[in-house]
mmCIF file of the N, C-alpha and C atoms, coordinates in Angstrom:
data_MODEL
# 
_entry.id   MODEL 
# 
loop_
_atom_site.group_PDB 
_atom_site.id 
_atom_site.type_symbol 
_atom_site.label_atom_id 
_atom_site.label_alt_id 
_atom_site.label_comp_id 
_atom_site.label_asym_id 
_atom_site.label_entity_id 
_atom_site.label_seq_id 
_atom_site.pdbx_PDB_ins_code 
_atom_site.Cartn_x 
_atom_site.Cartn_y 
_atom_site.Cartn_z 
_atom_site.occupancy 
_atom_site.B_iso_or_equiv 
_atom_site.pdbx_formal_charge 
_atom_site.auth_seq_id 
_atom_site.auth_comp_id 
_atom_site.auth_asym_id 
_atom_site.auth_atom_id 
_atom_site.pdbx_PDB_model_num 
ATOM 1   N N  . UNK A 1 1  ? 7.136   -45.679 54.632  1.00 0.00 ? 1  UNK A N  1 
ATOM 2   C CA . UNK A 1 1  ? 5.757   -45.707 54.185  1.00 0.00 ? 1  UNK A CA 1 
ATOM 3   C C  . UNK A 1 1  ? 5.250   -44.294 53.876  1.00 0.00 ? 1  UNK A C  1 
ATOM 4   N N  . UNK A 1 2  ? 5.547   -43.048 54.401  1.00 0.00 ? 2  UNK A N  1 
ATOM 5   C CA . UNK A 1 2  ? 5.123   -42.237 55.226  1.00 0.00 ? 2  UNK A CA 1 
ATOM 6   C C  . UNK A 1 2  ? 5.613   -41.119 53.556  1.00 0.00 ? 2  UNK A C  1 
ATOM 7   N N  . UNK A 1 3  ? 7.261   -41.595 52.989  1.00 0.00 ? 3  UNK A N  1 
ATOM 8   C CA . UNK A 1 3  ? 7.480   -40.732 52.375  1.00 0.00 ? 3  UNK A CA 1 
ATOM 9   C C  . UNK A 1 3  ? 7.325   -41.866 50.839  1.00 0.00 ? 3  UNK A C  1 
ATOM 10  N N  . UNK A 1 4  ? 6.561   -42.703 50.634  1.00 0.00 ? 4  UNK A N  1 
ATOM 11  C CA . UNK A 1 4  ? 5.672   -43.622 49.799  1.00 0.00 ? 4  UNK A CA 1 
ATOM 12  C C  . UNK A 1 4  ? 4.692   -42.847 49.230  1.00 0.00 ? 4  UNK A C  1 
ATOM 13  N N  . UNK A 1 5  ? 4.165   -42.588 50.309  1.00 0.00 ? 5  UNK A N  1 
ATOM 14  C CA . UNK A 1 5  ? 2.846   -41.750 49.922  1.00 0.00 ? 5  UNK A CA 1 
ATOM 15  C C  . UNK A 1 5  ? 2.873   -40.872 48.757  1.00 0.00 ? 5  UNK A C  1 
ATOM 16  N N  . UNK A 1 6  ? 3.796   -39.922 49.953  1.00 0.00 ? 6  UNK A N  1 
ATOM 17  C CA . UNK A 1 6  ? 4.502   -38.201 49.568  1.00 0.00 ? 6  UNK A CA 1 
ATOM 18  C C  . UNK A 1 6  ? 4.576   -38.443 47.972  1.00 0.00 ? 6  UNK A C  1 
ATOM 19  N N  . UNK A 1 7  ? 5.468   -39.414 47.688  1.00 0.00 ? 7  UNK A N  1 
ATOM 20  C CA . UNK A 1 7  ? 6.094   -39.715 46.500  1.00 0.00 ? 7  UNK A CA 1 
ATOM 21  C C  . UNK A 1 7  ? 4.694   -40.434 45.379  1.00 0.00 ? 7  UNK A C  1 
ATOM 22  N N  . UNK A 1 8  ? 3.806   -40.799 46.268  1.00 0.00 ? 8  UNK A N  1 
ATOM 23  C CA . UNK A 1 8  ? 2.704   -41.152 45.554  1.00 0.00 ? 8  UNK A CA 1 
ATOM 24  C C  . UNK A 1 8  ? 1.692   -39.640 44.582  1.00 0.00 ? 8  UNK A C  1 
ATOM 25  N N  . UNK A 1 9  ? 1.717   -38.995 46.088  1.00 0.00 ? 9  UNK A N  1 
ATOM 26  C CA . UNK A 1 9  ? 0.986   -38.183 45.872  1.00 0.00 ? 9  UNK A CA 1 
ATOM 27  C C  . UNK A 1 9  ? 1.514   -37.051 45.312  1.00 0.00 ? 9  UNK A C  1 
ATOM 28  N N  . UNK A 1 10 ? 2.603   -36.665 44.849  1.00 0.00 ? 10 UNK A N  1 
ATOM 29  C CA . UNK A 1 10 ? 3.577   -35.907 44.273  1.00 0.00 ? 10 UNK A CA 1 
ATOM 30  C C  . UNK A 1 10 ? 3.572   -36.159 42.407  1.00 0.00 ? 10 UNK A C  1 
ATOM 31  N N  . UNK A 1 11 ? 3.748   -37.907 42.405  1.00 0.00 ? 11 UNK A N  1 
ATOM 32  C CA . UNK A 1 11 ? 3.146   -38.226 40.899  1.00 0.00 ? 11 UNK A CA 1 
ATOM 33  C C  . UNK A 1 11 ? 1.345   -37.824 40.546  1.00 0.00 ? 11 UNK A C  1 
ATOM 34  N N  . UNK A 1 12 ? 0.618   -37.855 41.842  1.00 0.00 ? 12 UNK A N  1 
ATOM 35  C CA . UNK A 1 12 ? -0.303  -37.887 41.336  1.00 0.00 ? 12 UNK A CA 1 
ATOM 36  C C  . UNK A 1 12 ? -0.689  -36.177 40.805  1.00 0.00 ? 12 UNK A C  1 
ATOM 37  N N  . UNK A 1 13 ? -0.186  -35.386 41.399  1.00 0.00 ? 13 UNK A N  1 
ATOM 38  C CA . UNK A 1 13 ? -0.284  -33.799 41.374  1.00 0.00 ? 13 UNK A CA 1 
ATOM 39  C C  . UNK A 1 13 ? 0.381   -33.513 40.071  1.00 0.00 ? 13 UNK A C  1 
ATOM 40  N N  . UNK A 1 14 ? 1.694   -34.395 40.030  1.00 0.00 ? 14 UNK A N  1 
ATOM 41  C CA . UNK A 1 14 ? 2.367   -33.535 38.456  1.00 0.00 ? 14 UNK A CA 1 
ATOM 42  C C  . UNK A 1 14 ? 1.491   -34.276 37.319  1.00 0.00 ? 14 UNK A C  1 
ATOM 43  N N  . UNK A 1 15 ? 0.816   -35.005 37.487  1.00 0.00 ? 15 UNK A N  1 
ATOM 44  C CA . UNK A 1 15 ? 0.186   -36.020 36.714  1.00 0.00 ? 15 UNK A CA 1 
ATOM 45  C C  . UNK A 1 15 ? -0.921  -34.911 36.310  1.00 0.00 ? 15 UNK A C  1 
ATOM 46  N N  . UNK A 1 16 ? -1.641  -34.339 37.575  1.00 0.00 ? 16 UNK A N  1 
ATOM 47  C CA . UNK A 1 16 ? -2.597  -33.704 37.298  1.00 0.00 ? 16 UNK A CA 1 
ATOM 48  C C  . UNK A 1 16 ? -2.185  -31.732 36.407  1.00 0.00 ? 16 UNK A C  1 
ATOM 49  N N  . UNK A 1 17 ? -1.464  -31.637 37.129  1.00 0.00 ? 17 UNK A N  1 
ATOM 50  C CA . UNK A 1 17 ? -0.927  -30.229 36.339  1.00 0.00 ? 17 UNK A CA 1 
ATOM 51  C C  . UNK A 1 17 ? -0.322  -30.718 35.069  1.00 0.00 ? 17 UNK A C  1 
ATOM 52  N N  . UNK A 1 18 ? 0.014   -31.986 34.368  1.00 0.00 ? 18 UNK A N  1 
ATOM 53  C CA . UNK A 1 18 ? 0.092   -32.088 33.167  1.00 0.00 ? 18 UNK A CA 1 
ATOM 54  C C  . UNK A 1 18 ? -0.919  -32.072 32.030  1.00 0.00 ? 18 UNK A C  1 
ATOM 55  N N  . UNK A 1 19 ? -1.590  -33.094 32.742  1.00 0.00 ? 19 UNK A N  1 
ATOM 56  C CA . UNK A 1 19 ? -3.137  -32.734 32.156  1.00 0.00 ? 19 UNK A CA 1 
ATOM 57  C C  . UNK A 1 19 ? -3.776  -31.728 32.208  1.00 0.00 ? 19 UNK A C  1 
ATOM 58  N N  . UNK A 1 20 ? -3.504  -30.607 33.454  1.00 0.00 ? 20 UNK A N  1 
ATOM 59  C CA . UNK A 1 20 ? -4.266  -28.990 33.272  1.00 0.00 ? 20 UNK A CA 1 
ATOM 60  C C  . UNK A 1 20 ? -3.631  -28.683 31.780  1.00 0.00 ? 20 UNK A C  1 
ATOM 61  N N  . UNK A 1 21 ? -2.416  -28.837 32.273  1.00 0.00 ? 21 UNK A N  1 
ATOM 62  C CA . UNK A 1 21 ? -1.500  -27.991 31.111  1.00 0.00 ? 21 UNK A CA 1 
ATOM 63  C C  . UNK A 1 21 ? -1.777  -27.908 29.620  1.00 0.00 ? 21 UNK A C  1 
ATOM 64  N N  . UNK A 1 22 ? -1.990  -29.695 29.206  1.00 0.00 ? 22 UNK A N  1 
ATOM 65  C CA . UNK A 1 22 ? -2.618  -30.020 27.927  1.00 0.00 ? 22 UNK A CA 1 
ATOM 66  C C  . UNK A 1 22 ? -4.119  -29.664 27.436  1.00 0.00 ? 22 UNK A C  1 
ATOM 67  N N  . UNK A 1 23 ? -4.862  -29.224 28.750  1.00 0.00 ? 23 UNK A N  1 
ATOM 68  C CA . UNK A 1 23 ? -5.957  -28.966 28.392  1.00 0.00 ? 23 UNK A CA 1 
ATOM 69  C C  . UNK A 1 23 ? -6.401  -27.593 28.262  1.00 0.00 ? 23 UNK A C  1 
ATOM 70  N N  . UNK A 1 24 ? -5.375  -26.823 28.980  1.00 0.00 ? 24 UNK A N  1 
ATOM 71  C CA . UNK A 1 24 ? -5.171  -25.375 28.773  1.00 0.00 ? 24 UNK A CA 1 
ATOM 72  C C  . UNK A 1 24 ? -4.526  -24.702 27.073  1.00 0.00 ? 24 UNK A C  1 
ATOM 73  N N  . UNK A 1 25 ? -3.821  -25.758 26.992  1.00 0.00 ? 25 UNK A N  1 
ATOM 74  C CA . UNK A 1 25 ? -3.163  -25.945 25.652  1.00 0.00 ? 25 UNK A CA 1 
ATOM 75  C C  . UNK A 1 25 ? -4.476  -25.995 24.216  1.00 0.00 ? 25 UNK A C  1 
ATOM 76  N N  . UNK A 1 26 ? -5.280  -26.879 24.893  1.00 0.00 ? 26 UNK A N  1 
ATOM 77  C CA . UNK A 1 26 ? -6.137  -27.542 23.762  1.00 0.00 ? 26 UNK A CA 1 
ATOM 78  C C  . UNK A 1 26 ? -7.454  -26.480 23.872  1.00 0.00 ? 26 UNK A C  1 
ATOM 79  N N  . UNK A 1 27 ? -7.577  -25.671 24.823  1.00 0.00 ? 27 UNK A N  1 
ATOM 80  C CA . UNK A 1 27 ? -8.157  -24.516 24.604  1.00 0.00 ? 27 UNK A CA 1 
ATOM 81  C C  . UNK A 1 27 ? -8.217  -23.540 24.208  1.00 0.00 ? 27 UNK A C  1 
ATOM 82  N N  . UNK A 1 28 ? -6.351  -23.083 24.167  1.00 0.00 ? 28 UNK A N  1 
ATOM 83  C CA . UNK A 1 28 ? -6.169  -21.694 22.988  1.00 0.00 ? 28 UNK A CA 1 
ATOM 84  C C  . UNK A 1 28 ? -6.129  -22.089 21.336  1.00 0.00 ? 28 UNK A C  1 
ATOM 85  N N  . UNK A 1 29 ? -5.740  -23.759 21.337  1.00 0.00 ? 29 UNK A N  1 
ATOM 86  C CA . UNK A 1 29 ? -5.892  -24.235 19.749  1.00 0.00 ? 29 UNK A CA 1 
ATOM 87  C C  . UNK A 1 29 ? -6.809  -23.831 19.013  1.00 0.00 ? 29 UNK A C  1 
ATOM 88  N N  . UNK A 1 30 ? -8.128  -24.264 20.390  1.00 0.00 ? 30 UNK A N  1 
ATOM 89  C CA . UNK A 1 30 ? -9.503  -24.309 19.682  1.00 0.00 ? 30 UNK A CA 1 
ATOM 90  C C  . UNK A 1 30 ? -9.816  -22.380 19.676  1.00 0.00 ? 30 UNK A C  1 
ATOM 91  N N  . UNK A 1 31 ? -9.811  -21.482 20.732  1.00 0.00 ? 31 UNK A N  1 
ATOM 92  C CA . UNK A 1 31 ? -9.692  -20.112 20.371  1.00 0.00 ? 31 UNK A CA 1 
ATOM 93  C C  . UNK A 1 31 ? -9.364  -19.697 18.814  1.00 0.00 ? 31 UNK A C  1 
ATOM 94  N N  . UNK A 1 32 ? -7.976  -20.793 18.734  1.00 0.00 ? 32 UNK A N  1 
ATOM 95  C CA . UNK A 1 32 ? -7.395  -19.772 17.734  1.00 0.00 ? 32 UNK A CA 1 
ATOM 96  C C  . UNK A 1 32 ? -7.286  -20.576 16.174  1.00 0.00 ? 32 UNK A C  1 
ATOM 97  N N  . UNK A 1 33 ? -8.232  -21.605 16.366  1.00 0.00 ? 33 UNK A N  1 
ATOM 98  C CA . UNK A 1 33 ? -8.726  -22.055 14.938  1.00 0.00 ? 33 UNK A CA 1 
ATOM 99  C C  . UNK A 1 33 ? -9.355  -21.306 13.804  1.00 0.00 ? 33 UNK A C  1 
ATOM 100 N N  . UNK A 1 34 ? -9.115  -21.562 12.696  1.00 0.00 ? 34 UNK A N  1 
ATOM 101 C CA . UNK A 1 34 ? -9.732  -20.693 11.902  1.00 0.00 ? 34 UNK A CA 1 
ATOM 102 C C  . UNK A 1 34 ? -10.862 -22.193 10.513  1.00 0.00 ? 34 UNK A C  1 
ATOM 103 N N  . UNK A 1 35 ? -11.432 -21.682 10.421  1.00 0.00 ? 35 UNK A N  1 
ATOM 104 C CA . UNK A 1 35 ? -12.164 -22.552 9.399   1.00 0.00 ? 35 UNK A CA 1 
ATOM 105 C C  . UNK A 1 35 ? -11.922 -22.042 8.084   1.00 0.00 ? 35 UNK A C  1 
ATOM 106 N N  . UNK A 1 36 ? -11.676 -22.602 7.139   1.00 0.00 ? 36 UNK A N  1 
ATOM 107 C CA . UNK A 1 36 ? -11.847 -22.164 5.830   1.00 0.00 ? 36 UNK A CA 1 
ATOM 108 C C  . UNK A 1 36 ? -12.790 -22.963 5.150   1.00 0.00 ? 36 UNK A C  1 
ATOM 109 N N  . UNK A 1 37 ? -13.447 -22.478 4.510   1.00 0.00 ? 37 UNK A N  1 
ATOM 110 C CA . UNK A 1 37 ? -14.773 -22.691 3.364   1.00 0.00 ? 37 UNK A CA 1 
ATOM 111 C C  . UNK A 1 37 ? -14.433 -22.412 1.562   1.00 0.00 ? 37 UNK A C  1 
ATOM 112 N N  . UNK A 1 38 ? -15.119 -23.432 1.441   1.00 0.00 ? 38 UNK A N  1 
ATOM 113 C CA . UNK A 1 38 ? -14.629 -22.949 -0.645  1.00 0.00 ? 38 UNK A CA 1 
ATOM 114 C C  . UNK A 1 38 ? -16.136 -23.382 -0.685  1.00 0.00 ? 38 UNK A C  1 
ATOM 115 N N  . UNK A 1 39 ? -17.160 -22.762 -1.102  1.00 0.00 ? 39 UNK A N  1 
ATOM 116 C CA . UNK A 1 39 ? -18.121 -23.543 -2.076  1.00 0.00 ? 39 UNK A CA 1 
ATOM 117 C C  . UNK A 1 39 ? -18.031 -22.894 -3.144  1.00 0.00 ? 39 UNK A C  1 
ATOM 118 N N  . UNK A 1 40 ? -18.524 -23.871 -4.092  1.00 0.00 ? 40 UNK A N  1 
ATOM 119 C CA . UNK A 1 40 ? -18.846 -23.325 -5.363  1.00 0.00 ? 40 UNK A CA 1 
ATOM 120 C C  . UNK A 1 40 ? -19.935 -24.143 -6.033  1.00 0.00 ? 40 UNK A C  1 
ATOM 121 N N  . UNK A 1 41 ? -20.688 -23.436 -7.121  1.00 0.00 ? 41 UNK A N  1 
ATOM 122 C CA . UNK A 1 41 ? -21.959 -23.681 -7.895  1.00 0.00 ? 41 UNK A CA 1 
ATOM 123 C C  . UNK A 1 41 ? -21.290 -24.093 -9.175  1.00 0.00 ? 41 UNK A C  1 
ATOM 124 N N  . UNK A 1 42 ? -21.977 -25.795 -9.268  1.00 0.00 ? 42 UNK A N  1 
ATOM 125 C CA . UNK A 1 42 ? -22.420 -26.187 -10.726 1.00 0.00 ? 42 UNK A CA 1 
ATOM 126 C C  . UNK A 1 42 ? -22.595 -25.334 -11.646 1.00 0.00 ? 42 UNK A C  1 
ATOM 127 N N  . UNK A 1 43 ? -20.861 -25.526 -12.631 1.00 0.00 ? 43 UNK A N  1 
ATOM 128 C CA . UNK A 1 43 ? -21.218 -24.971 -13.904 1.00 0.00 ? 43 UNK A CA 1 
ATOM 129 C C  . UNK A 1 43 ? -22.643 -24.605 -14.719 1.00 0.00 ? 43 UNK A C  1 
ATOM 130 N N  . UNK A 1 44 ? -23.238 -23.892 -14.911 1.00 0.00 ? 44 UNK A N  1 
ATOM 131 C CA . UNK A 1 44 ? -24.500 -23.734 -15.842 1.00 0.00 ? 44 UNK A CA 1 
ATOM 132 C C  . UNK A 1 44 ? -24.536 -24.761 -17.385 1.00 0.00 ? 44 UNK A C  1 
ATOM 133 N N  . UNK A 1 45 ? -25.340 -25.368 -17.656 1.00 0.00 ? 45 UNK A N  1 
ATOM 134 C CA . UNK A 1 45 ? -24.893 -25.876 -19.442 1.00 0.00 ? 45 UNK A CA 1 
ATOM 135 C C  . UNK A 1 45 ? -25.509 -24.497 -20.139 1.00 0.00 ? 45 UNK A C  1 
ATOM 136 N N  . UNK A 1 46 ? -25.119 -24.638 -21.183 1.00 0.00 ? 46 UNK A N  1 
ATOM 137 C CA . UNK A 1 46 ? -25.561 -23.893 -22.067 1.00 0.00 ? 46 UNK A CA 1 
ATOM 138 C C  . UNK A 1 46 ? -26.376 -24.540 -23.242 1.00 0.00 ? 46 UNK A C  1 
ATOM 139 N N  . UNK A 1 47 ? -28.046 -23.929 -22.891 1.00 0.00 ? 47 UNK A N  1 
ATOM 140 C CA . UNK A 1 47 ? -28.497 -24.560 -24.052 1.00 0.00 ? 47 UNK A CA 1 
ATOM 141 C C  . UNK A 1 47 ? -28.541 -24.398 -25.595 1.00 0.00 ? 47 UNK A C  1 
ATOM 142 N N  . UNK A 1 48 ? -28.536 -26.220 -25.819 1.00 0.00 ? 48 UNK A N  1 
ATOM 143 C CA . UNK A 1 48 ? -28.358 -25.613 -27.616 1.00 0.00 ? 48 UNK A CA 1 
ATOM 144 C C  . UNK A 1 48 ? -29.620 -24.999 -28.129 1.00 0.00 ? 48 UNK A C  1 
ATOM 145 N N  . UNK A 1 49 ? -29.089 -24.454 -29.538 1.00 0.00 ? 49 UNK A N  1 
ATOM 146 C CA . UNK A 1 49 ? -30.035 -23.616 -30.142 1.00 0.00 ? 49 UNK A CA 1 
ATOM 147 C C  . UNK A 1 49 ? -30.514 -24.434 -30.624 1.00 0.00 ? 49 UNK A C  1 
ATOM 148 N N  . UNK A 1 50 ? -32.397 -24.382 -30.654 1.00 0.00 ? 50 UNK A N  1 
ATOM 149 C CA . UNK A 1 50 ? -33.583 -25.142 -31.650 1.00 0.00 ? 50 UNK A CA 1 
ATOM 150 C C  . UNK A 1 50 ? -33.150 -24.285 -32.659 1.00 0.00 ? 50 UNK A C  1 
ATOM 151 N N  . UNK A 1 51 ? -33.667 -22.913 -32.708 1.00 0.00 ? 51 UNK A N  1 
ATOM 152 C CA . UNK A 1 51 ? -33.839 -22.920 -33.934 1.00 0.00 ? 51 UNK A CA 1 
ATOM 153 C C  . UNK A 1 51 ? -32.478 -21.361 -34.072 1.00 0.00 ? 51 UNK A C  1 
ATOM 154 N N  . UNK A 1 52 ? -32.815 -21.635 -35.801 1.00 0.00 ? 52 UNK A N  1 
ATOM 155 C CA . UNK A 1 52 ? -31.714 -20.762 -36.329 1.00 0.00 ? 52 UNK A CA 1 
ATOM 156 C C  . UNK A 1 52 ? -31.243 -19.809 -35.852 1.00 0.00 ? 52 UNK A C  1 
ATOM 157 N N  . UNK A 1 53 ? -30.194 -18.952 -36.335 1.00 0.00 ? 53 UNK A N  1 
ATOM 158 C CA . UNK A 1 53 ? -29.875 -17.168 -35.249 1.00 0.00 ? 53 UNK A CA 1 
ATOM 159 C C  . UNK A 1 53 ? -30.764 -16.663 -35.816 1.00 0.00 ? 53 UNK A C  1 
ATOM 160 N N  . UNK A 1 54 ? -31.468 -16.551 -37.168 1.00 0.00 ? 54 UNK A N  1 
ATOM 161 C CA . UNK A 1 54 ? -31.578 -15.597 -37.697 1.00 0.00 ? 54 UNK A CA 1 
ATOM 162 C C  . UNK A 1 54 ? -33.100 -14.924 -36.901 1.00 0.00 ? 54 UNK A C  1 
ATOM 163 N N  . UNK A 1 55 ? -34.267 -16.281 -37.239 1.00 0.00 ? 55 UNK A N  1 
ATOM 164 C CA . UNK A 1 55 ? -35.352 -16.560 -35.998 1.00 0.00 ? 55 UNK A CA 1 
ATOM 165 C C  . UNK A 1 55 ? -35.063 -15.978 -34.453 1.00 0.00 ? 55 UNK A C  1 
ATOM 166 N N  . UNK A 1 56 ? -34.195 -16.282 -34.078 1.00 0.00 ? 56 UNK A N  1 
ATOM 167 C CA . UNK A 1 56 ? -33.618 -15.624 -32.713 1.00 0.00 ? 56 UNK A CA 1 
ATOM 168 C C  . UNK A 1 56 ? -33.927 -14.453 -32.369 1.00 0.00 ? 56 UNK A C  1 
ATOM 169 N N  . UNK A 1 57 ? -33.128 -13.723 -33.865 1.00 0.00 ? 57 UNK A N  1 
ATOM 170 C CA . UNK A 1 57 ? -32.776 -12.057 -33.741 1.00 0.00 ? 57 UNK A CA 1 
ATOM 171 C C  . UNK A 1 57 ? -34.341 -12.053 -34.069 1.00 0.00 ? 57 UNK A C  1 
ATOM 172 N N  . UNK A 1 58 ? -35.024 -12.320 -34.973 1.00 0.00 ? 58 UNK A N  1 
ATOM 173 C CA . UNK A 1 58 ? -36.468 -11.759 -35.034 1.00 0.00 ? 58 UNK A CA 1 
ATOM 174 C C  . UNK A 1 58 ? -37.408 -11.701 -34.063 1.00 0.00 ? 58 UNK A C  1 
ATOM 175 N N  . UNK A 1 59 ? -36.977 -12.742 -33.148 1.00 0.00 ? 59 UNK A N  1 
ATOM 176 C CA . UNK A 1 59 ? -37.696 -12.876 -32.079 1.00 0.00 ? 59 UNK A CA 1 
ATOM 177 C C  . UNK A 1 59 ? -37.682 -12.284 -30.727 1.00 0.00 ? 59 UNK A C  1 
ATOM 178 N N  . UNK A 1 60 ? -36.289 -12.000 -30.857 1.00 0.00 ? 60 UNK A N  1 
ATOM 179 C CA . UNK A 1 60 ? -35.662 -11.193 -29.821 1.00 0.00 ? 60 UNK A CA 1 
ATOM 180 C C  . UNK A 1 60 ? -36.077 -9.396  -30.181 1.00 0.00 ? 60 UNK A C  1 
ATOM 181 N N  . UNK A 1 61 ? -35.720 -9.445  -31.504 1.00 0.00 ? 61 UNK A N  1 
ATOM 182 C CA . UNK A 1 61 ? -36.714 -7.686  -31.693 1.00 0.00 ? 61 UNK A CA 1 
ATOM 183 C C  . UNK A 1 61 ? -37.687 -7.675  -31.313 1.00 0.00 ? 61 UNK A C  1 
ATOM 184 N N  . UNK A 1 62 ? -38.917 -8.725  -31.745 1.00 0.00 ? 62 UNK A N  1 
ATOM 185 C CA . UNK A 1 62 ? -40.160 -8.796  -31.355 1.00 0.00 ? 62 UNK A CA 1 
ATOM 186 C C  . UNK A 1 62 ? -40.541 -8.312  -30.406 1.00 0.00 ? 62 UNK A C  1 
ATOM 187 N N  . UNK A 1 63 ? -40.269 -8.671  -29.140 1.00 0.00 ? 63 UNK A N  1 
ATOM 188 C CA . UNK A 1 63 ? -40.133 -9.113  -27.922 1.00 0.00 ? 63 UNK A CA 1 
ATOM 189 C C  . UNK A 1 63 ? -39.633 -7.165  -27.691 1.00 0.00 ? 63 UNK A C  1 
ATOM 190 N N  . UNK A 1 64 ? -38.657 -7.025  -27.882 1.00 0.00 ? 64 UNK A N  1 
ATOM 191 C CA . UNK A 1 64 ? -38.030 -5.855  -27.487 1.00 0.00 ? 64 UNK A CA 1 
ATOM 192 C C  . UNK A 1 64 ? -38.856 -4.632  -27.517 1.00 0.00 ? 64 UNK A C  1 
ATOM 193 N N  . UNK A 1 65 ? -39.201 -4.951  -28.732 1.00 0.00 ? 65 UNK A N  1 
ATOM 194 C CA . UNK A 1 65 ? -40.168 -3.623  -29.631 1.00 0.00 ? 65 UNK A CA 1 
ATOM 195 C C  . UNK A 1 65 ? -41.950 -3.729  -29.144 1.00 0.00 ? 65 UNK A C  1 
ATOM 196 N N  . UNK A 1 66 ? -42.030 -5.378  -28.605 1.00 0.00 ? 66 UNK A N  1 
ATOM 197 C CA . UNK A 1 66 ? -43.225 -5.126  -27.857 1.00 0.00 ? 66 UNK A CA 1 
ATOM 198 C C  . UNK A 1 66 ? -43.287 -4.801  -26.447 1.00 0.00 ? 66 UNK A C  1 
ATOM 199 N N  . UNK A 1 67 ? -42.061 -4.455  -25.653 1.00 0.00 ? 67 UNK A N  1 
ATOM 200 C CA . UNK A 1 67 ? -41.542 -4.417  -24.391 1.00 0.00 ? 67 UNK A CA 1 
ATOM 201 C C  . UNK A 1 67 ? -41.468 -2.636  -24.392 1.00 0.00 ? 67 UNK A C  1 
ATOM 202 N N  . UNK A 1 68 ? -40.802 -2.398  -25.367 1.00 0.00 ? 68 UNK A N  1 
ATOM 203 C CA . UNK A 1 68 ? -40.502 -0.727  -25.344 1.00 0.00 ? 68 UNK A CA 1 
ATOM 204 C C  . UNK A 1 68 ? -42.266 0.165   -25.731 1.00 0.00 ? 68 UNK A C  1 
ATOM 205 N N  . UNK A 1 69 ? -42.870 -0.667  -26.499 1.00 0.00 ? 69 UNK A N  1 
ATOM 206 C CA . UNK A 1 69 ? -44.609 -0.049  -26.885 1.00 0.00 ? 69 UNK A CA 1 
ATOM 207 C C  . UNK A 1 69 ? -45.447 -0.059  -25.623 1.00 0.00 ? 69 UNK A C  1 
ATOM 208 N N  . UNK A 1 70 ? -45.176 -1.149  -25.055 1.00 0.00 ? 70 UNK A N  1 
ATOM 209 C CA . UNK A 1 70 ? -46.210 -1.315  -23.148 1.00 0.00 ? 70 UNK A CA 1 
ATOM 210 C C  . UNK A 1 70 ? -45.550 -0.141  -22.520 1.00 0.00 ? 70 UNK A C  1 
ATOM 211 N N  . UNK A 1 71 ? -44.069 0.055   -22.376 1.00 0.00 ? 71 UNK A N  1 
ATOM 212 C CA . UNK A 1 71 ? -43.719 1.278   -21.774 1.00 0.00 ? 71 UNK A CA 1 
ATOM 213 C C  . UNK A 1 71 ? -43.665 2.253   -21.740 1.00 0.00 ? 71 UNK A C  1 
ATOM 214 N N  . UNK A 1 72 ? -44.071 2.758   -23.387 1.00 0.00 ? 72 UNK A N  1 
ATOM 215 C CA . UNK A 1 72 ? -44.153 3.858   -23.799 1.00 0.00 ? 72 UNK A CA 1 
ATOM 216 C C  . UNK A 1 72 ? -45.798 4.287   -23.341 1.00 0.00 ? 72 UNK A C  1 
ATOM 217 N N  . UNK A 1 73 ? -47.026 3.050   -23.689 1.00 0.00 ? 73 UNK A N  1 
ATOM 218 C CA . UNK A 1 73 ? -48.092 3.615   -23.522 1.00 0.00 ? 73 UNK A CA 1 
ATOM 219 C C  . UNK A 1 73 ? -48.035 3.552   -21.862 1.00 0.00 ? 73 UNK A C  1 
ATOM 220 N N  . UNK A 1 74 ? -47.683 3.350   -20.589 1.00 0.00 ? 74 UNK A N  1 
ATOM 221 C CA . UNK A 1 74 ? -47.828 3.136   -19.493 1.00 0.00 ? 74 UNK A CA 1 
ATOM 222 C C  . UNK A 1 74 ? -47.364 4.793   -19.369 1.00 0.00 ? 74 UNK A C  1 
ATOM 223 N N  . UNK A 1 75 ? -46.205 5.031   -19.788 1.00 0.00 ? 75 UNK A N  1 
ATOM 224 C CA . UNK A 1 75 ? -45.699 6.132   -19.696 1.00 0.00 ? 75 UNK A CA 1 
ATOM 225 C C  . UNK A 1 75 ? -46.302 7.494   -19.861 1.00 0.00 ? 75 UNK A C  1 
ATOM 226 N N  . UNK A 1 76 ? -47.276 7.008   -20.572 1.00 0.00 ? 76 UNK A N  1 
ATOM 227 C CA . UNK A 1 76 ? -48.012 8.344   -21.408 1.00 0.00 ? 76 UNK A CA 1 
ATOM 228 C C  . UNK A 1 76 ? -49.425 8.146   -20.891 1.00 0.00 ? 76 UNK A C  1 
ATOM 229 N N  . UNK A 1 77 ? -49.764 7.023   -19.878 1.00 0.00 ? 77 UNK A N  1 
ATOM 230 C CA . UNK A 1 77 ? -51.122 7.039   -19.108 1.00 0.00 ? 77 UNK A CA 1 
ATOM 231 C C  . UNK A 1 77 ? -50.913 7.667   -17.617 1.00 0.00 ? 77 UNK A C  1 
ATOM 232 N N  . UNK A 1 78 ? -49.549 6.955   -17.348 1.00 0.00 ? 78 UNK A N  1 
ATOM 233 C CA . UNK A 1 78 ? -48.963 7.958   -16.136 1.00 0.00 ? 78 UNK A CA 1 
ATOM 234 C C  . UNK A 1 78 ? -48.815 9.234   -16.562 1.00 0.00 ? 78 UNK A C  1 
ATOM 235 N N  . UNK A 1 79 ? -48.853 9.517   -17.432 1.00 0.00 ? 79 UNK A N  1 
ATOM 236 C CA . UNK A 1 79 ? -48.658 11.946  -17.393 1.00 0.00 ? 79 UNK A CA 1 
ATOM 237 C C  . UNK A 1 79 ? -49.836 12.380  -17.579 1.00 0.00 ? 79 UNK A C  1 
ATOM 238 N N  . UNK A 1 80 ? -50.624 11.447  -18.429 1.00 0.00 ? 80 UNK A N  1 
ATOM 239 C CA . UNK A 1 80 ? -52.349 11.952  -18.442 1.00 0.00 ? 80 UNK A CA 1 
ATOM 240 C C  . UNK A 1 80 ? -53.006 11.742  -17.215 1.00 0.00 ? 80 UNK A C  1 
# 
């Protein structure tokens, strides 16, 4: 009876240091995990053109030449 036990309690100990073991195990896994990440952003569309290039370019000087005149007079109120 006596060495029943022994033999009981002998499975129950390696039983238990197996399970330390696996769980000691399942702790450096998780240490030594690494995550990897990919995101990425929705292509842009490209919108179509309303109107012609030629309109474009005129409009785009416009724009430029009224952009470079605000800076020039800002420029010349800042030195006065």
């Amino acid at each position: 009876m006596i060495t029943q036990v022994a033999q009981l309690l002998g499975n129950f100990r390696e039983s238990i240091e197996r399970i330390d073991a696996q769980f000691k195990n399942l702790q450096t896994q998780v240490n030594y995990s690494t995550i990897y990440l990919k995101s990425e952003a929705p292509i842009a569309s490209i919108p179509e053109l309303d109107c012609p290039l030629n309109l474009q370019i005129k409009e785009t000087w416009e724009s430029s030449t009224y952009a470079a005149k605000n800076m020039m007079f800002r420029l010349l109120k800042t030195g006065i």
